[in-house]
Phi, psi and omega in degrees: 000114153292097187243155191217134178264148159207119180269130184261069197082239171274359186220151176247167200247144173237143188228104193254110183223126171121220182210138185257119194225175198294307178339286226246339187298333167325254198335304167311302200277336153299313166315251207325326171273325170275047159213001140286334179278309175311290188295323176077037173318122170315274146301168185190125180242145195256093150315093187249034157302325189261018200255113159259339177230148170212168170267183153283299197296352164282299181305335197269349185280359175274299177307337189269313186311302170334299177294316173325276183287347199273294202318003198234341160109019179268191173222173165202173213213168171221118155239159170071029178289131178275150157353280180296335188261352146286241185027289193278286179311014185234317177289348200252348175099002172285011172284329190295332209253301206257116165341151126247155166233189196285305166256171181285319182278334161305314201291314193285002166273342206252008131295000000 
């Protein structure tokens, strides 16, 4: 599991390659929450262009990222869902909480 940070303005894009799994989420959400703490981002979008796989523990490092940014008055977003990876976000209910678009510059305009 590969994860790459960018920050865009007020928001940062997380770019997720590989499969976020019970293996990997430890790790993903350690990365992630300290480069929430660094950057201090307004917002936060998730790239699952490069996510060949997820979990219940990959939903749940989202859903926690999710919680995370809210508490501070941001928002987060999903972009680049491959199929198989819309399939579980629309069955697991994260579409109700968290947006998805097509693109990264759509999410950071409609954020």
């Amino acid at each position: 599991m590969q994860i790459f940070f960018e920050k865009k303005g007020i928001s940062l894009v997380i770019k997720l390659h590989g499969e976020l799994d019970h293996h990997s989420s430890d790790y993903i959400r350690e990365k992630i929450d300290a480069e929430i703490m660094s950057s201090n981002p307004k917002n936060i979008i998730f790239d699952m262009g490069g996510l060949s796989f997820m979990d219940s523990s990959g939903i749940g490092v989202i859903i926690g990222r999710y919680k995370l940014i809210s508490s501070t008055g941001g928002k987060a977003a999903i972009v680049n869902l491959k199929p198989q990876i819309k399939r579980i976000y629309e069955i697991c209910g994260l579409k109700k909480i968290i947006p998805n678009f097509n693109t990264t510059k759509i999410a950071i305009e409609k954020l």
